[in-house]
SEMITOR-37553 format. One record per residue: residue in three letters; z, x, y of N, C-alpha, C, O in turn. Coordinates in steps of 0.001 Angstrom, whole numbers, plus 500000, padded with zeros to 6 digits. Example, Ala and Ser with C-alpha at 12.3 -4.5 7.8 and 13.67 -1.06 7.14 Angstrom:
# residues 2
ALA507800513190494310507800512300495500507800513200496700508465514236496681/SER507080512850497750507140513670498940507870512900500030508039513409501138/
***
This chain:
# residues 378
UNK731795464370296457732190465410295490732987466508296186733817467153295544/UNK732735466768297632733495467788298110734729467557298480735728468265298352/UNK734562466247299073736049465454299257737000465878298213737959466621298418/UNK736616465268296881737609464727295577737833466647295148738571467020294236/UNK737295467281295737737232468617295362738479469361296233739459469898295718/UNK738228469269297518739598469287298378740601468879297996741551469656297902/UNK740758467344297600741896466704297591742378467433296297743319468185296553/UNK742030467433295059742170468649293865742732469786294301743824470288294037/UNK742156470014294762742890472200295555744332471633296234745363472273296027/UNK744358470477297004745664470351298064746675469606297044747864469596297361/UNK746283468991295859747346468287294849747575469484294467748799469610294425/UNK746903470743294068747336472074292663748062472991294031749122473526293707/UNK747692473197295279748509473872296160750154473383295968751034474210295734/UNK750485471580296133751503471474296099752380471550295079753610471547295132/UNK751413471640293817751922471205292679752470472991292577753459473414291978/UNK751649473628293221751999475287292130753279475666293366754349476140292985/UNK753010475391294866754501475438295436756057475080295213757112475668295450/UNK755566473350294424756899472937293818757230473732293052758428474014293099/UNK756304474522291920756936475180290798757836476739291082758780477261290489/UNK756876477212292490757548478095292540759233477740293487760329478297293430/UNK758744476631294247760498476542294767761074476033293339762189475764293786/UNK761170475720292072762194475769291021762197476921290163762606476972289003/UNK761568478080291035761570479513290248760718479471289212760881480221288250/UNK759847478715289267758776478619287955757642479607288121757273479491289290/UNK757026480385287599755932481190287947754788480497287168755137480520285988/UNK753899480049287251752501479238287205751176480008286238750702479632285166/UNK750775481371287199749922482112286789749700483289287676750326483304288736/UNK748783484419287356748329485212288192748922486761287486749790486568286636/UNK748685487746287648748342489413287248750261489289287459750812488469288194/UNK750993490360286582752311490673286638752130491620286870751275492263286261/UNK753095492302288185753157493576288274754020494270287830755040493722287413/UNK753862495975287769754322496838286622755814496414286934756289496051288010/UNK756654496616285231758215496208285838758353495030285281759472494847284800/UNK757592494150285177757965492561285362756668492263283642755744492910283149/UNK757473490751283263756695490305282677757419488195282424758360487593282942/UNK756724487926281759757321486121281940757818486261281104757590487192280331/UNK758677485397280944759912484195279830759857482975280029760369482707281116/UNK759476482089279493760023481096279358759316480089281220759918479216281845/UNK758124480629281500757803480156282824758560480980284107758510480545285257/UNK759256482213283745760052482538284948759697484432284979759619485048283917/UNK759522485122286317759593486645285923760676487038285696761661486531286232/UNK760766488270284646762009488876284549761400490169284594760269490467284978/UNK762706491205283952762605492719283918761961492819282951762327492137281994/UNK760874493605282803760355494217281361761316495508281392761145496296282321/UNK762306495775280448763157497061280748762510497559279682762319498773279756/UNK762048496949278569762067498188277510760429498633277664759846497824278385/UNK759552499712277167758471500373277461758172501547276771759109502320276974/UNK757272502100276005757456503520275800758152504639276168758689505534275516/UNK758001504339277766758778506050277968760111505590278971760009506012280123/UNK760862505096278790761641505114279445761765503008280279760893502145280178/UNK763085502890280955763265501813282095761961501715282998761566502585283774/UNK761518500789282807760333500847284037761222500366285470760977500801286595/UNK762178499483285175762648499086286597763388500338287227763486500498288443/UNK763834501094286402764657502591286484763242503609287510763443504220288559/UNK762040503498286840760786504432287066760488503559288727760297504250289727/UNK760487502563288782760051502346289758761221502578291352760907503139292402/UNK762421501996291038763607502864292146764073504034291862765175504345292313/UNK763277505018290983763436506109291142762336506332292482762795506859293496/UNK761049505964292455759543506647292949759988506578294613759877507407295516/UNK760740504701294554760886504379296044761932505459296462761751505902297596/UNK763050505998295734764217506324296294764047508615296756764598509522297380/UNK762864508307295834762659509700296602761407510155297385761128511253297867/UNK760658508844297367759741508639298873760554508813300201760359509360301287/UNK761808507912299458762484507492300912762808508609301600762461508839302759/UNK763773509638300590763924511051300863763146511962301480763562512980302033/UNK761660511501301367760810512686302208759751513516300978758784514257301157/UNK760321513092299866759201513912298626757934513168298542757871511952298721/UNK757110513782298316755744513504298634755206512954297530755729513354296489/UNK754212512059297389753777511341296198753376512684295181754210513175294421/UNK752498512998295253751936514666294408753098514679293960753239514020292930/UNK754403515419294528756009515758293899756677514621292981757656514734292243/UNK756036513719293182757012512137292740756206512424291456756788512772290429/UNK754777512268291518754032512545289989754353513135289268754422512747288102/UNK754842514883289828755084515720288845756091515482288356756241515614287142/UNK756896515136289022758257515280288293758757513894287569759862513700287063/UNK757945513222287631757473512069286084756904512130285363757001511352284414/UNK755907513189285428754907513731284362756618514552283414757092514223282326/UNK756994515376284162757857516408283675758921515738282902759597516436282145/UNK759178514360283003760435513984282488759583513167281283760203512329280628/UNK758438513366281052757630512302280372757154511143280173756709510618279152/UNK757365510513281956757005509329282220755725509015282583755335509727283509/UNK754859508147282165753515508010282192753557506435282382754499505651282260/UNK752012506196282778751306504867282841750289504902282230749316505643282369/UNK750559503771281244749449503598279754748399504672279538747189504754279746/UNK749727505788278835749561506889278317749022508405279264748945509569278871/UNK748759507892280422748648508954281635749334509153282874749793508262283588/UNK749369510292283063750061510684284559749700509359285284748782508569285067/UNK750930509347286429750470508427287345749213508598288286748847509733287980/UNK748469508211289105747692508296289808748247507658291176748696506523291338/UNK748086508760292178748394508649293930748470507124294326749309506344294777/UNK747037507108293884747265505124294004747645503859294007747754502913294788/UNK747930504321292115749244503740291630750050503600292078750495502452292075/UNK751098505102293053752218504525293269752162504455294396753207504176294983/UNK751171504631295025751327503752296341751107502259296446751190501402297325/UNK750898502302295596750700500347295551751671499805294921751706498577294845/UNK752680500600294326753721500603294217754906500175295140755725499261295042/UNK754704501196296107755443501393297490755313500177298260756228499616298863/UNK753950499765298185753698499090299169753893497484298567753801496607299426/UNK754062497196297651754480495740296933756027495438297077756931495832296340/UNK756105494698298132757249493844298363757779492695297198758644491884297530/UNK757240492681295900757652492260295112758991492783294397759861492160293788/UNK758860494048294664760231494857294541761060494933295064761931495687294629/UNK761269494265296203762470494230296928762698492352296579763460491557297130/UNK761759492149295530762213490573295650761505489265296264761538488047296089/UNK760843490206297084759809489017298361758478488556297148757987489298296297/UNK758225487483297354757065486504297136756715485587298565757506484970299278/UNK754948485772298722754486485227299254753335484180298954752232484332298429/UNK753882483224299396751879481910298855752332480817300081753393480260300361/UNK750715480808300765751054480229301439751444479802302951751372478879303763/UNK751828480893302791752075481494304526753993480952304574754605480589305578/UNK754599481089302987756013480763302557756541482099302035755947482809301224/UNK757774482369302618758290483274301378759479482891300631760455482234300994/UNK759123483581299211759811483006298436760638484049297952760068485113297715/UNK762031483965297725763129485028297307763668484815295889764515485544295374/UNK763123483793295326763895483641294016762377483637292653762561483324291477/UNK761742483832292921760901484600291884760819485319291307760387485079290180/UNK761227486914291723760794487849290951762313488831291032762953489291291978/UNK762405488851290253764255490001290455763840490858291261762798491492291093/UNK764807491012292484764898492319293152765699493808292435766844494035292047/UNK764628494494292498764775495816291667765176497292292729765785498338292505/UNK764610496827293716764952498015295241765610497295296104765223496209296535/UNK766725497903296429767646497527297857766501497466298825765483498158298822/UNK766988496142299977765945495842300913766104497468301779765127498116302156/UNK767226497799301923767307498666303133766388500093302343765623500840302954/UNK766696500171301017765562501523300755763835500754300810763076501415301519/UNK763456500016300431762365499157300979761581498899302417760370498869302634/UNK762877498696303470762479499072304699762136500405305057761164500611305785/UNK763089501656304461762715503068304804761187503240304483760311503639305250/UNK761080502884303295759576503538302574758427502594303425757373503122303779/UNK758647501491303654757782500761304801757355501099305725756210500860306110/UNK758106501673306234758481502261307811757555503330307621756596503315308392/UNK757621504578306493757180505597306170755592505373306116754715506052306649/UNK755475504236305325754019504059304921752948503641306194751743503874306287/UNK753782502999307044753111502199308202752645503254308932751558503418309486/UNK754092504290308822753506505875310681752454506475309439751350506794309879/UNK752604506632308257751209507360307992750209507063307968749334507928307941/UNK749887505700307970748912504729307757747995505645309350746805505945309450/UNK748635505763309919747493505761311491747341507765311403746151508068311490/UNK747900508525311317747192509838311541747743510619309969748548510105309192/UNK747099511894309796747388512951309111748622513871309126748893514336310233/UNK749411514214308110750494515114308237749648516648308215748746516982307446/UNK750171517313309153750187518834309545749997519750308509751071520321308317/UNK748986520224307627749734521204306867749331522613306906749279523344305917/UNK748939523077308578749233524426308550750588524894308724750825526017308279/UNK751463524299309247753044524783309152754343524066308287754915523075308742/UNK754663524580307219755572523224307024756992523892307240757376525012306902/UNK757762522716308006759106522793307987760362522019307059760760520859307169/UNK760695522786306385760896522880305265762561521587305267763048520818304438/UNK763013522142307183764329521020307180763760519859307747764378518794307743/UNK762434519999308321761990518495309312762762517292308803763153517354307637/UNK763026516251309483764010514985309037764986515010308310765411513934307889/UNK765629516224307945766888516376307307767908516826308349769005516332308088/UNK767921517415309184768614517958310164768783517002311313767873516323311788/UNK769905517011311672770988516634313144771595517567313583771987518565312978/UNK771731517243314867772616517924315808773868517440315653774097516233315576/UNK775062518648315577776472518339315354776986517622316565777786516688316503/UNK776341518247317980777165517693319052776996516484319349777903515732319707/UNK775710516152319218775189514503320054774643514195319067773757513454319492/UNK774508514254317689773722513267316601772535513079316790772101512343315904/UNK771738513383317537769927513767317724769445514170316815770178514789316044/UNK768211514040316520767573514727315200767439516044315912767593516053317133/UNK767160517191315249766816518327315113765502518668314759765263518838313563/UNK764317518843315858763496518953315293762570519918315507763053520880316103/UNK760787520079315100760671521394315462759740521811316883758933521103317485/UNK760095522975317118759326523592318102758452524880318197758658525901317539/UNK757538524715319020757058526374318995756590526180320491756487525177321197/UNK756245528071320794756513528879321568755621529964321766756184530790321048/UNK754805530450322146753967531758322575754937532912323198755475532662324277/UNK755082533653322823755862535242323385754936535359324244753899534696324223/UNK755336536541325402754172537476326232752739538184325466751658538367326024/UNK753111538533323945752490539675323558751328538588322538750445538982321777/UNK751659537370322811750753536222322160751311535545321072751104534400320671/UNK752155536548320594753127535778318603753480534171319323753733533670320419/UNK753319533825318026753905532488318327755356532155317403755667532648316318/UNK755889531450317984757594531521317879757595530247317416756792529407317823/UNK758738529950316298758924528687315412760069528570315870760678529614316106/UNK760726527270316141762287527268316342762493525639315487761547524912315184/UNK763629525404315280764379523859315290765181523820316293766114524608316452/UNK764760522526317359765828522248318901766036520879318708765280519955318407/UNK767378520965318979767944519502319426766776518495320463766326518776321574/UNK766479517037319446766149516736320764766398515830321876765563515357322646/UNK767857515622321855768563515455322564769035516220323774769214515768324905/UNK769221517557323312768682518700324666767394518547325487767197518506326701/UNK766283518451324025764791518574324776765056517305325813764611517423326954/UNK765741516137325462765076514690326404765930515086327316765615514593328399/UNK766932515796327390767936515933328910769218515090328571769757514642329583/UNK769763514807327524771072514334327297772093514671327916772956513889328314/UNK772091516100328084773008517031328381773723517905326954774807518484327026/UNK773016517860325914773491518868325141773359520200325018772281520705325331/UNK774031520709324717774008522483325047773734522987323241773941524118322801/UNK773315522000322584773568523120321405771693524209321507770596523743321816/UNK772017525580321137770561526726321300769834525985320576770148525016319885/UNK768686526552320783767962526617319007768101527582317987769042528371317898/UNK767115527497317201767570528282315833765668528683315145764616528086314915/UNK766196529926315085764451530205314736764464529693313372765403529603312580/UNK763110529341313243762770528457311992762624529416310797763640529225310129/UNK762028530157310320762905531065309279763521531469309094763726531636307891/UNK764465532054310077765892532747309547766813531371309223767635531502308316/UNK766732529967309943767691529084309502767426528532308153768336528199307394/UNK765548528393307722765397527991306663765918528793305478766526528496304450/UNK765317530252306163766300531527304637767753531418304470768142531723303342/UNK768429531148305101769922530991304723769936529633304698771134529348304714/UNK769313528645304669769876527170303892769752527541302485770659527273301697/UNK768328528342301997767980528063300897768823528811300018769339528513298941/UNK768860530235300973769787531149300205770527531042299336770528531604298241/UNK771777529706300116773037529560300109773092528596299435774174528574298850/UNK772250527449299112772321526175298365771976526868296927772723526642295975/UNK770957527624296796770623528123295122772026528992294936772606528771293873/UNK772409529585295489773827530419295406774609529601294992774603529386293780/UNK775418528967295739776338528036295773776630526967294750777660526713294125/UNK775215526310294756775138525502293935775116525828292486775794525219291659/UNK774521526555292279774660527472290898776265527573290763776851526862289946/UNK776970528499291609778256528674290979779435527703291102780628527835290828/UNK778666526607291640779585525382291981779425524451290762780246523595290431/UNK778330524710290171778176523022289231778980522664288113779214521486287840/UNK779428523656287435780644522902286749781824521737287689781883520632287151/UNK782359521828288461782841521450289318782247520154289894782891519109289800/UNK781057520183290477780114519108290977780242518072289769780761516983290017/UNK779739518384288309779267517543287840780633516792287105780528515575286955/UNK781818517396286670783529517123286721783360515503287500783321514336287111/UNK783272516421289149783550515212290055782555513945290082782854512767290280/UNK781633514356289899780729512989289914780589512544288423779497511979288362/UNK781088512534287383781473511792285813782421511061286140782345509861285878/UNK784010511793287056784749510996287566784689509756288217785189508643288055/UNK783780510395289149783354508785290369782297507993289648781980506891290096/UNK781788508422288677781200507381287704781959506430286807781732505234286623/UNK782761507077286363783888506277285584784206505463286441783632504374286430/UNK785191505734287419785863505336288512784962504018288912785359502855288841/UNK783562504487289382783100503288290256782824502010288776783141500847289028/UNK782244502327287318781861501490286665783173500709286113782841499717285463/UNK784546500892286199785321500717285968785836499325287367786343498212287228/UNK785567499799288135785802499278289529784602498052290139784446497530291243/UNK784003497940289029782375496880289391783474496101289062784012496496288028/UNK784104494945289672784644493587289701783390492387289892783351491296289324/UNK782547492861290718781724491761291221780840491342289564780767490217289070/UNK780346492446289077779661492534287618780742491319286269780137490450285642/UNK782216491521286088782697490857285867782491489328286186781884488457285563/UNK783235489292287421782977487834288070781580487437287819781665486302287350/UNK780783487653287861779653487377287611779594486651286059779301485507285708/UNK779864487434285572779483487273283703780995486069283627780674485193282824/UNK781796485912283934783227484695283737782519483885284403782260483010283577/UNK781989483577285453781171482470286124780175481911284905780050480829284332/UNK779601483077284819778311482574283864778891481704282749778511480537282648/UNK779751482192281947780436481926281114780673480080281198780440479249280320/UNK781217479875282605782489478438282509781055477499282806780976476286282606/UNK780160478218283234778860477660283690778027476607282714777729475413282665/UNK777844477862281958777123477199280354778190476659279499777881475935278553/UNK779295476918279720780446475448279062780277474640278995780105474026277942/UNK780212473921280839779960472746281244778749472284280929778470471089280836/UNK778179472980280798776251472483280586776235472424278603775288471924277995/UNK777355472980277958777374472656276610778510471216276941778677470506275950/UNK778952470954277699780048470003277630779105468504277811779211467593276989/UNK778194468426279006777602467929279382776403466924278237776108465743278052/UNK775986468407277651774730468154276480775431467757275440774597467714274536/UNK776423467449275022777688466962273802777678465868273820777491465133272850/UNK777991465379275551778090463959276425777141463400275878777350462773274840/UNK775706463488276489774403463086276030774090462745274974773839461571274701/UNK774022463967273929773608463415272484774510462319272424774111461225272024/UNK775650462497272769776786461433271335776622459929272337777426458997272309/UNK774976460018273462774962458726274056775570458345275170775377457241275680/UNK776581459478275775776742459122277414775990459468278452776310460152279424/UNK774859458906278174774353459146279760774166458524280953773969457311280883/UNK774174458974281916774152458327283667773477459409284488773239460581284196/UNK773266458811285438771950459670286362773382460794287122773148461953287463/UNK774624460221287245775609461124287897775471462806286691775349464000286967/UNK775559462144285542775500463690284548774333464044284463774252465014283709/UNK773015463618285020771742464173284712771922465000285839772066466195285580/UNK771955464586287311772080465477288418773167466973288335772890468132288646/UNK774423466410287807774978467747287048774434468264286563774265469362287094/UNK773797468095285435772679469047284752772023470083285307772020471253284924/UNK771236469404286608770423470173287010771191470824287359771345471864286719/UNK772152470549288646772797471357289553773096472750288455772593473844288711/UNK773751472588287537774576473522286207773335474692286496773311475706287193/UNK772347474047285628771049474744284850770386475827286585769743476867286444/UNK770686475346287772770118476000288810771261477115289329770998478237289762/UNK772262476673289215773390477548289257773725478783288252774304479843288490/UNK773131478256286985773332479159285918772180480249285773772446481318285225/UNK770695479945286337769743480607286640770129482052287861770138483269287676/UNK770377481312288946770877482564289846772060483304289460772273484385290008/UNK772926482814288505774308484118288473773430484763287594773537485963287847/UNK772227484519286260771582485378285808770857486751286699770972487962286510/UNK770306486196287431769568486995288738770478487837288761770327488946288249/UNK771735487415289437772559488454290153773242489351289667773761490319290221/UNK773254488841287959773637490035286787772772490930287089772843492020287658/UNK771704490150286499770478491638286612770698492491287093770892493529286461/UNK770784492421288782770964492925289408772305494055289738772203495188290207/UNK773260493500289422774303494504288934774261495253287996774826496336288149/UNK773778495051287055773724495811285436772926496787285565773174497802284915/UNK771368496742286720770790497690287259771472498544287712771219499703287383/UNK772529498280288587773514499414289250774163500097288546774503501258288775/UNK774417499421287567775980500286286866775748500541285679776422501459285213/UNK774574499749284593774162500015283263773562500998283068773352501139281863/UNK773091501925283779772724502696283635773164504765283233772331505649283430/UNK774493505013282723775549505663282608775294507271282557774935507472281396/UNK775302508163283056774706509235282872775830509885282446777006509524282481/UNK775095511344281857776087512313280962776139513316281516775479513515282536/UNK776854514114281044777528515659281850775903516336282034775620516951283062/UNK774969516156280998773921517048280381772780516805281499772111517592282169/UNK772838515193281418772063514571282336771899514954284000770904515469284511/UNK773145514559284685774017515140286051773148516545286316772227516692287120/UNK773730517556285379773659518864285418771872519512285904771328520317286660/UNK771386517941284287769706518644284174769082518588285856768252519366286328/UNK769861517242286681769018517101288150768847518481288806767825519115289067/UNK770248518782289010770307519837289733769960520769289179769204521372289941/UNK770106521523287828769208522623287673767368522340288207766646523151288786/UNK766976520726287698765564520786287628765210521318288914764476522270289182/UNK766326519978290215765899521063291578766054522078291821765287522370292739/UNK766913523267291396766657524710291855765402525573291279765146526750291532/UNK764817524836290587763496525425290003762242525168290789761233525863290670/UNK762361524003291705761288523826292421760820524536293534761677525203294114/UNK759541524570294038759140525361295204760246524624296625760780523524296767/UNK760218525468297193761435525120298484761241523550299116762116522730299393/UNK760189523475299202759782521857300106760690521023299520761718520541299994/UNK759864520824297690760332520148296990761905519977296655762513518924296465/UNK762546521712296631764132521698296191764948520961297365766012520395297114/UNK764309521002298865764677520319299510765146518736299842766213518197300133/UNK763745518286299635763342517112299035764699516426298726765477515667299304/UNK764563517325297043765185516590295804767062516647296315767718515606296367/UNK767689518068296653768765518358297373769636517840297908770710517436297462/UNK768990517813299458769944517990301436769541516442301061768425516101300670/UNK770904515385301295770306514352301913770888514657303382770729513749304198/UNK771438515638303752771798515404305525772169517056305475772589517722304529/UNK771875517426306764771933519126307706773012518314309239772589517487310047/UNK774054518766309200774224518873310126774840520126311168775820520760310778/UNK774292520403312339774196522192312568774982522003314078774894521044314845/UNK775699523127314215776180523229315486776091525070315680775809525880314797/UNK776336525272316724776405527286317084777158527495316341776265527111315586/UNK778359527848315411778621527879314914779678527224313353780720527492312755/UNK778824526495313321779162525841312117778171524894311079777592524152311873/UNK777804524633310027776591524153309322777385523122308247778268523651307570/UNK777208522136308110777513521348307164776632520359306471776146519359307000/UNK776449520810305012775205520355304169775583519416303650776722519556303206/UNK775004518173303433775560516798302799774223516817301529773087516559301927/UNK774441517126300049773559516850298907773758515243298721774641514413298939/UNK772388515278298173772253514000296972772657514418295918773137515448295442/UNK772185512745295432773254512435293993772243512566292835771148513020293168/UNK772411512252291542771252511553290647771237510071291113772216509418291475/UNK770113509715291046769583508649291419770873507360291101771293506733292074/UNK771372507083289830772208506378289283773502505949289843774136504925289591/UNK773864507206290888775583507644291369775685507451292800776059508401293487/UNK775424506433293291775587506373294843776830506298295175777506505426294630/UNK777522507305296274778771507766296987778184507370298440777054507558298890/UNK779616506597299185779619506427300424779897507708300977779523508773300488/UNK780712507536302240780851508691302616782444508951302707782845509980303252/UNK783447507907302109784730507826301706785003508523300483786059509091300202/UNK783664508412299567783871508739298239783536510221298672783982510901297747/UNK783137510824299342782270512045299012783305513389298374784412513192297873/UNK782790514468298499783628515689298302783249516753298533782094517095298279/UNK784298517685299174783686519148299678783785519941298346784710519829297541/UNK782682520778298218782802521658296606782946523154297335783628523992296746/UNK782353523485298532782425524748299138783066524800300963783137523935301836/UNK783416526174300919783682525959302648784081527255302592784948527648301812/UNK783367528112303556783902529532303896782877530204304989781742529734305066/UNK783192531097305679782423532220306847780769532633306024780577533169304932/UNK780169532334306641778970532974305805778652533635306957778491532846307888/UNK778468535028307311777709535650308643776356534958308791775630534782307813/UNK775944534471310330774273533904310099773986535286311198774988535760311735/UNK772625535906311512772112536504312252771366535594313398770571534658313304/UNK771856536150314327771441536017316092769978536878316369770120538023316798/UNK768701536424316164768105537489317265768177537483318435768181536360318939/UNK768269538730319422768090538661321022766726539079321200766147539902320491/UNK766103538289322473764947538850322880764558540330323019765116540909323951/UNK763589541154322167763098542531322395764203543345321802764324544526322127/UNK765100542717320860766228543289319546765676543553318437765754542523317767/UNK765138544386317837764524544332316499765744543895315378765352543081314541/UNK766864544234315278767990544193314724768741543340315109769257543489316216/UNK769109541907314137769596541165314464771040540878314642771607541590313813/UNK772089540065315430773298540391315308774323539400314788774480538362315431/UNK775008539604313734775824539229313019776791538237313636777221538700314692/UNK777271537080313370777787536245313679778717535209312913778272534513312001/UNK780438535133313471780865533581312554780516532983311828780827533986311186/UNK780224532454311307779221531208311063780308529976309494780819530562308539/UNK780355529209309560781624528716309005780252527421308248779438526706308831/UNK780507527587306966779353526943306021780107525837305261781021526173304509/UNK779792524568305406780546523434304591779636523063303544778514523301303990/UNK779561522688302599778738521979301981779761520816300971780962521018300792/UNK779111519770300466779675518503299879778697517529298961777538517794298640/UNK779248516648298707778513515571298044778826514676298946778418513520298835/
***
C-alpha cells in the first residue's frame, strides 16, 4: 500500500510538472493580482478600488525608493486603496515584497518556471526590494537619528555614496555631518563634508520652493513625454500585428480541418501557432501595463502636491530620486509618477541659479555665505 502510494505522488508530480511546462496552472491559493482563465494565471485588473497589478508596482516601486512600509500604507489608505475592505496590514505587504511571483518566477520542484504567472514588476526593481529585504532581515534600523538624505546622495567628484557621520566637539556636543565615502576609504577625494542640518534645511527649503513655483511647467513637460513616449511604443504595436497574422493562420488552419484536411504536419502547426500565440499574449500584457495606463494634467500635479504635504522623511522618499553634491554646486534629480519613466536622455532641467548655502567655521557663531549654484531636473 505504501509502494502504490509513492508511485501515485511520483505519476501526479509528473503529471502537474507537464502541465505547468504547457503554462497550465493545476491548483493551489492565487495570489493578490492574479486569478485563472481557462487553466492559465492572468491579471485580475479590475477590483473595487482601483488596478491591483497597478497597487502592487506601485508598493514595490516605492519600497525600492527607500519609503517605509507604515508610509506605503498610508498613502494607499489616502488614495483609497484597501484589502477586502481594510487598510493594508505591514504583513501583507511584505509578503508582497517578498513573492517572486511578481517578477514572474514560479517554483515546484526544485524547477523554475517563467511562463506561469505574468510578470507585473521589472526584475531589476525586484532585485532592489530583495536586496532591501535580505540587509533588514539580520539587524534593526536606527531610529534615534534620522537622516533625512541617507541613500539619496553621491558625491559629484568620485560617485561614492555620501553618507553619514558624527563627531564629539571638545565641549562634548555631538556633530552630524554627510562625508563622502570615498574620501572616508582614502580614494583620494577632496570633496568637505557638510553638516547634516544645515544641508538637510536647504534641500528641503528649496525643493518645496521651487517646486511649487515650477509645476506648471513640470507637469507641461511630462504630458509631453507621455504623449511622446505612448506614441513611440512600436514594440506594443508589433506585438498586437504579430498577434493578429498569428490567429489567422490558426483560423486558416481550423478551416483546413473542419472541411477534412487533416495530417499530423497541420496538427503540429497547430500547436506550434496556439504556443506562439499564448506568449505574444504575455508580452502584450506586459506592455499595456507600461503604457495603458495614461495620466492627466490633474493626476501628474496631485503626486507632487500630495508630496509637499508630507512630513520631510516621507517628502523625500516620495521626491529626490538622486542628490548629487560637490563644494560648490548641488544637483537634484526628482521622480516621476509612478506611470512616466524618463531615462536620463529624456530628462529636463526646470531650475538652475546661485542659491547662497552657509559655511560654518569652527568657534564662528555666524555662518558664512557662499556661491552655491543649485540645479534641479526631472
Amino acid at each position: 500500500m505504501y509502494t502504490v502510494g509513492i508511485r501515485i505522488s511520483a505519476v501526479f508530480r509528473c503529471l502537474y510538472t507537464f502541465s505547468i511546462g504547457k503554462c497550465r496552472f493545476c491548483y493551489g491559493k492565487y495570489t493578490f493580482t492574479y486569478s485563472r482563465s481557462k487553466r492559465k494565471i492572468v491579471y485580475n485588473f479590475k477590483c473595487r478600488n482601483g488596478d491591483k497589478a497597478e497597487t502592487v508596482k506601485y508598493i514595490f516601486e516605492q519600497y525600492a525608493i527607500g519609503v517605509y512600509v507604515k508610509d506605503i500604507i498610508k498613502a494607499l489608505t489616502v488614495k483609497g486603496i484597501y484589502n477586502r475592505g481594510k487598510p493594508f496590514a505591514r504583513n501583507t505587504v511584505y509578503n508582497i515584497l517578498k513573492n517572486e511571483k511578481y517578477a514572474g518566477i514560479y517554483r515546484y520542484n526544485g524547477e523554475v518556471f517563467t511562463n506561469i504567472y505574468p510578470q507585473i514588476v521589472p526584475q531589476e526593481t525586484y532585485d532592489i526590494v530583495r536586496k532591501k529585504i535580505d540587509s533588514n532581515h539580520y539587524g534593526k534600523r536606527s531610529t534615534e537619528v534620522v537622516y533625512l538624505l541617507r541613500h539619496k546622495m553621491k558625491c559629484g567628484y568620485c560617485g561614492s555614496p555620501v553618507s553619514a557621520e558624527c563627531g564629539t566637539a571638545k565641549n562634548g556636543e555631538r556633530k552630524r555631518y554627510y562625508k563622502c565615502l570615498g574620501r572616508k576609504n582614502g580614494n583620494g577625494c577632496k570633496k568637505s563634508q557638510a553638516r547634516k542640518e544645515v544641508l538637510e534645511n536647504y534641500v528641503l527649503e528649496n525643493i518645496i520652493t521651487q517646486l511649487s513655483n515650477n509645476m506648471d511647467y513640470i507637469v507641461s513637460e511630462l504630458m509631453t513625454m507621455q504623449e511622446d513616449y505612448i506614441k513611440a511604443n512600436s514594440a506594443l504595436t508589433r506585438l498586437v500585428k504579430e498577434q493578429r497574422a498569428t490567429e489567422n493562420s490558426i483560423n486558416n488552419i481550423m478551416t483546413a480541418i473542419e472541411n477534412g484536411g487533416t495530417s499530423n504536419t497541420a496538427m503540429k502547426r497547430l500547436r506550434e501557432l496556439e504556443e506562439k500565440n499564448a506568449e505574444l499574449e504575455k508580452q502584450i500584457r506586459i506592455e499595456q501595463s507600461h503604457s495603458a495606463f495614461k495620466l492627466d494634467r490633474k493626476e501628474i500635479a496631485d503626486f507632487y502636491k500630495f508630496a509637499l504635504e508630507q512630513e520631510p522623511k516621507m517628502l523625500i522618499n516620495l521626491l529626490v530620486k538622486e542628490i548629487q553634491l560637490f563644494d560648490d554646486k548641488m544637483i537634484i534629480v526628482y521622480n516621476t509618477p509612478r506611470t512616466i519613466s524618463l531615462d536620463e536622455s529624456q530628462g529636463f532641467s526646470f531650475y538652475t541659479d546661485n542659491v547662497p548655502y552657509p559655511i560654518y567655521i569652527q568657534n564662528v557663531k555666524q555662518p558664512r555665505m557662499i556661491d552655491f549654484q543649485l540645479i534641479m531636473r526631472i
